[in-house]
VMD Tcl script that draws the C-alpha trace (Angstrom):
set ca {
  {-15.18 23.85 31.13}
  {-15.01 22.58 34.41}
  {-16.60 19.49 33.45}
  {-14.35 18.70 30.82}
  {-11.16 18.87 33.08}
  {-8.90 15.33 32.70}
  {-6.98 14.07 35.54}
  {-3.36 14.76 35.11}
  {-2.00 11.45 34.21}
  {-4.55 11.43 31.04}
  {-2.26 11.15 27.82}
  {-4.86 11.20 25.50}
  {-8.28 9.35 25.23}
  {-8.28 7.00 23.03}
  {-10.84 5.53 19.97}
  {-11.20 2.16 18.66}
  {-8.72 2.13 15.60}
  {-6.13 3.58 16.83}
  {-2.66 1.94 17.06}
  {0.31 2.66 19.79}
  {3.75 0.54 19.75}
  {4.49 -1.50 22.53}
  {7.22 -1.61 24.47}
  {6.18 -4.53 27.52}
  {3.81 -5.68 29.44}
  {3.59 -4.42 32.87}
  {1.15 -5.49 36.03}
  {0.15 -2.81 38.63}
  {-2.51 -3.68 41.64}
  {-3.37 -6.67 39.48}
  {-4.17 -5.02 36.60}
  {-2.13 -5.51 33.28}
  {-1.32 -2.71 30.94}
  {1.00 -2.07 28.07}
  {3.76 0.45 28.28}
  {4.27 2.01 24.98}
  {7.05 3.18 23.50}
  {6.26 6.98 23.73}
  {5.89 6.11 27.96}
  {2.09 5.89 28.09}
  {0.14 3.02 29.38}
  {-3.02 1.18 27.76}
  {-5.08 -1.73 29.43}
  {-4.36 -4.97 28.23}
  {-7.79 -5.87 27.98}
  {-8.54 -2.99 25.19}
  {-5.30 -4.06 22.66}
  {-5.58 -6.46 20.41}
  {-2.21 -7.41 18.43}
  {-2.28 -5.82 14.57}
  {-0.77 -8.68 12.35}
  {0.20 -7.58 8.90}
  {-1.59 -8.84 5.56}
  {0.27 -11.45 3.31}
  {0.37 -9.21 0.45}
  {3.74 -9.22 -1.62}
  {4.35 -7.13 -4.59}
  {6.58 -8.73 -7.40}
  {10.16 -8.14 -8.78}
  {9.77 -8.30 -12.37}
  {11.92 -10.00 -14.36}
  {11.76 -13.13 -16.32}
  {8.21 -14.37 -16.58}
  {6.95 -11.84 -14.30}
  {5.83 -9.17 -16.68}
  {3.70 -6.08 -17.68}
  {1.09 -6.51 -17.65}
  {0.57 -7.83 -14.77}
  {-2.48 -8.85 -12.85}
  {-3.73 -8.95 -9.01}
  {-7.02 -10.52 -8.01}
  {-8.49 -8.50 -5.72}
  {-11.35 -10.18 -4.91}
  {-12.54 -13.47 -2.73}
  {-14.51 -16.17 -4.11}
  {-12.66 -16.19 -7.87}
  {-12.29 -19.06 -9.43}
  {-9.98 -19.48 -12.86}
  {-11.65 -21.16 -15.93}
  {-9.72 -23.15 -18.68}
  {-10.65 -23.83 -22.31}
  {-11.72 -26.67 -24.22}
  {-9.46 -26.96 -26.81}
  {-11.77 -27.96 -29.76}
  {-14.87 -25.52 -29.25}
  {-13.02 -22.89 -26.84}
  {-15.75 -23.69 -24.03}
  {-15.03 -22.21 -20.72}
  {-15.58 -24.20 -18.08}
  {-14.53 -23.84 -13.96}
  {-11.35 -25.19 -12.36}
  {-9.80 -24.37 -9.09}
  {-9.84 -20.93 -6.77}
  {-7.38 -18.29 -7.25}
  {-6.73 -16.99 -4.07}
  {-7.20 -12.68 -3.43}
  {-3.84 -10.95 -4.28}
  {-2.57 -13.34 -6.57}
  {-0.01 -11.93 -9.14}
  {-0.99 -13.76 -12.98}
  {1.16 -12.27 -15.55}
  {-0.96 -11.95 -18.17}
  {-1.03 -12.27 -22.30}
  {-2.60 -9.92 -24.92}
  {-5.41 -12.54 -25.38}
  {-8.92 -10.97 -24.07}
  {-11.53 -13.12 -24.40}
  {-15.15 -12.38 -24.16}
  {-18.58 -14.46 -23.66}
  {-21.93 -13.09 -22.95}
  {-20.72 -9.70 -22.78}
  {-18.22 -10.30 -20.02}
  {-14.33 -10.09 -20.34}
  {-11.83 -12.59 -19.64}
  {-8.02 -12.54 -19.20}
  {-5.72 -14.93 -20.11}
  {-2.29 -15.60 -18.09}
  {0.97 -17.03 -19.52}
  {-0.35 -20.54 -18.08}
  {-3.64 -20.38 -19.79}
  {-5.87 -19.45 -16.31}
  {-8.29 -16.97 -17.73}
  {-10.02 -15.18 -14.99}
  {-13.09 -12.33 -15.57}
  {-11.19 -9.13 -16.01}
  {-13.54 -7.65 -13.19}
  {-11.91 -9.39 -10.82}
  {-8.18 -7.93 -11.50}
  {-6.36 -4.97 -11.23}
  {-3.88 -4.82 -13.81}
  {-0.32 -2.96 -13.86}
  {0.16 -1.78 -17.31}
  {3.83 -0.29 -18.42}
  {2.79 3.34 -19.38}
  {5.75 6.09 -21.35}
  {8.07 7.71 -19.56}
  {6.64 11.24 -18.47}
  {8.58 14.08 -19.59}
  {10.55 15.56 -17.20}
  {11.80 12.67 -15.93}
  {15.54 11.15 -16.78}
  {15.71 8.43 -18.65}
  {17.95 6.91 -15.76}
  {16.20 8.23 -13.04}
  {13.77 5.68 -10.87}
  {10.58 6.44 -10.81}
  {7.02 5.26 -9.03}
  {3.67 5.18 -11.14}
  {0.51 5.41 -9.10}
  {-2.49 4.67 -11.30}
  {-5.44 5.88 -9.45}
  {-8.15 3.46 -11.40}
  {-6.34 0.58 -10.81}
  {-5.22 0.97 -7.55}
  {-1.81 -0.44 -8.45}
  {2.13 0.78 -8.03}
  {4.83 0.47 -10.88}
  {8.32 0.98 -10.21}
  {10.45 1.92 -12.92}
  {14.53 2.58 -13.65}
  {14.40 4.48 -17.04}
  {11.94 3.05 -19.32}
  {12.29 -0.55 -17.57}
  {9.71 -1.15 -15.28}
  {11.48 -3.39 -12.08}
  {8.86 -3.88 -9.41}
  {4.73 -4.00 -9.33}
  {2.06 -4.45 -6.35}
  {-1.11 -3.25 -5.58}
  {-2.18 -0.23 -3.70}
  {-4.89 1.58 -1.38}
  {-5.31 5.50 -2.23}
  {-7.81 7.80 -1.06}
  {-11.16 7.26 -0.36}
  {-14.04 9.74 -1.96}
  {-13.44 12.80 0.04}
  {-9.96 11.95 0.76}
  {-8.69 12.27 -2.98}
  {-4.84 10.97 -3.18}
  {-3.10 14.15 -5.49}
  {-3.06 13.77 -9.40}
  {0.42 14.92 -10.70}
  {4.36 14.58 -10.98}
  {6.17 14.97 -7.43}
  {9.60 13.74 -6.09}
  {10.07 12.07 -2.65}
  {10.74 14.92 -0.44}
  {11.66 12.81 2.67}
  {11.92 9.45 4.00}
  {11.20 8.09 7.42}
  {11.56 4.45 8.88}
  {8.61 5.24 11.06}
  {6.54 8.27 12.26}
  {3.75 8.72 14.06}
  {0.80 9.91 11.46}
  {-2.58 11.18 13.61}
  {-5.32 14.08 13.60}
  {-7.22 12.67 17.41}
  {-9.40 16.23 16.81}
  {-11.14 14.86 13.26}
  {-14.51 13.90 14.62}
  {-16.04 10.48 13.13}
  {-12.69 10.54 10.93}
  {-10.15 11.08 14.19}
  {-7.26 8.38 13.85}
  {-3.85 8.05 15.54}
  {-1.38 5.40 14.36}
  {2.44 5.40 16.34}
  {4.98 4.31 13.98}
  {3.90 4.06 10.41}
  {6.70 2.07 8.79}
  {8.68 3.05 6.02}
  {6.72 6.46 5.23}
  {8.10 9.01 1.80}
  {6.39 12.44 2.23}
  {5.97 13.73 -2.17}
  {3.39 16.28 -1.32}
  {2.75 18.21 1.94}
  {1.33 15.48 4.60}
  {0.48 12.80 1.19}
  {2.83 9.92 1.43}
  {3.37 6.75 0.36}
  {3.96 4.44 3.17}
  {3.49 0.71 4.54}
  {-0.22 -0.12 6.21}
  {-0.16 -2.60 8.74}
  {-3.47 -2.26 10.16}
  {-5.68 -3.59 6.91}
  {-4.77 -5.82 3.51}
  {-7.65 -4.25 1.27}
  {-4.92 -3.44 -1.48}
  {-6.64 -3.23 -4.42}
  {-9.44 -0.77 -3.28}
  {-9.52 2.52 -2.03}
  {-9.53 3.35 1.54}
  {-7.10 6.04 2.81}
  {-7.30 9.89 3.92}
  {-4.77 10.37 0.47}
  {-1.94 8.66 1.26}
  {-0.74 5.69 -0.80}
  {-0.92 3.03 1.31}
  {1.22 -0.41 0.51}
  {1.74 -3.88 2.41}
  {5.29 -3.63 4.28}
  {7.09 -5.39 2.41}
  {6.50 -4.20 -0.53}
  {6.72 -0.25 0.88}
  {10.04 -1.57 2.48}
  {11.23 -2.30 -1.30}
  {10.36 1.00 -2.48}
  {11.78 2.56 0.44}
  {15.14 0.99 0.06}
  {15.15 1.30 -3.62}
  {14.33 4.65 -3.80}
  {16.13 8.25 -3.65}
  {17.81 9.77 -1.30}
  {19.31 6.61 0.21}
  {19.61 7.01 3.77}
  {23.22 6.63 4.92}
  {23.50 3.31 7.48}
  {22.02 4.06 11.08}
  {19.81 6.82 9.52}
  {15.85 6.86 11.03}
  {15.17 9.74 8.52}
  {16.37 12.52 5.70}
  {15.19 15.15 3.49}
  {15.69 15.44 0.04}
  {17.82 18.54 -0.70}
  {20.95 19.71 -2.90}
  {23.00 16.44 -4.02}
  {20.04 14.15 -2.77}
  {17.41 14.48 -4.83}
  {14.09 12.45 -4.56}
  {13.04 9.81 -7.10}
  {9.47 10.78 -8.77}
  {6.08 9.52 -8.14}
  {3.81 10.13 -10.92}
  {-0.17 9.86 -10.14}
  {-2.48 9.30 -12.81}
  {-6.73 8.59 -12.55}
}
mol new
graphics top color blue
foreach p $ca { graphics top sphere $p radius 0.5 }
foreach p [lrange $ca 0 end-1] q [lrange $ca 1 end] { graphics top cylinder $p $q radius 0.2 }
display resetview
């Protein structure tokens, strides 16, 4: 025990992945370190900045339609048709994360599948993730707003009713870190909290101020991810991870509305959470 005594002005030691919020930069004895917001200090030299992805979900309406598809993978490149023997044949990149709405049309050649968008780019379904309108589940109002998580295709539907308003991809848990399968309502919101477990071993993590988190089951939320843009694949300890932006939509969007000036609520009598719904 004695050996494993900290000096006093030890906060907490720190791993490489975890994330404090900065407050300024401060110089003592010619050294540089970072004041945090929580009062702690962190050398300079062991901080890089975390810049957010350029994920953006879409606001459906007009062309921008279920079903709708993300790339979610580097290196794709669309293919048109030739109009007189429907030969495929390459044309330009699609860049990851790139919404296509997409037609009925599936196309297939040498046992591979191809998708067609509403502008004729046809790109191998194995490199999409596709948000798909699915029914109303029972239970839930047919005004009521509602979030479907589909666990497959790692993507996030909003809906108002039966009308689905908003789409963007998602990161759930990894294997071992299963996000819950089920119906569940938003049981509070939170501009930012601190989510960490430093005591976890090889999985320890500690991130300060988690933007725009909703708690719908225990310690499961859905909630913005700064630190990585792998939407589209799995990666979290069971949370539903989205880009900012688009977990700043569904956070504004979304039941109970926090009253102006309001960091946080809890869903309760009068101020009922919307549903998330979370399907394999």
């Amino acid at each position: 025990p004695d050996a494993d005594e900290q000096p006093s002005f030890l906060r907490m030691r720190m791993r490489r992945g975890f994330y404090v919020s900065i407050d300024r930069l401060e110089t003592l004895d010619g050294r540089r370190f970072y004041r945090t917001i929580r009062g702690a200090y962190v050398p300079a030299d062991a901080v890089i900045e975390a810049s957010p992805g350029a994920m953006r979900g879409v606001v459906l309406g007009g062309r921008w339609r279920l079903p709708l598809g993300f790339v979610h993978r580097g290196g794709v490149r669309s293919l048109s048709r030739d109009a007189s023997d429907g030969a495929l044949s390459l044309e330009e990149p699609v860049e990851r994360l790139t919404p296509m709405p997409l037609t009925d049309e599936v196309i297939t050649r040498a046992r591979r599948r191809y998708r067609v968008d509403d502008r004729g780019r046809i790109v191998r379904e194995d490199a999409l993730r596709v948000a798909k309108p699915i029914a109303r589940p029972d239970g839930i109002g047919e005004d009521a707003r509602w979030v479907h998580v589909d666990l497959s295709e790692q993507t996030l539907v909003a809906y108002e009713g039966d009308r689905p308003v908003f789409a963007t991809l998602v990161s759930t848990g990894r294997p071992g870190y299963e996000t819950p399968v089920g119906t569940f309502r938003i049981q509070s919101k939170h501009v930012s909290t601190t989510m960490d477990d430093p005591n976890a071993g090889d999985e320890a993590y500690s991130i300060e101020d988690v933007p725009w988190t909703m708690y719908f089951e225990g310690s499961y939320a859905l909630h913005a991810a700064f630190w990585h843009d792998r939407f589209g694949r799995v990666r979290s300890h069971g949370c539903v991870n989205l880009a900012p932006a688009d977990a700043r939509w569904i956070f504004q969007w979304s039941d109970p509305a926090l009253p102006p000036g309001w960091h946080g609520m809890s869903a309760g009598p009068g101020r009922t959470g919307s549903f998330v719904h979370v399907t394999e």
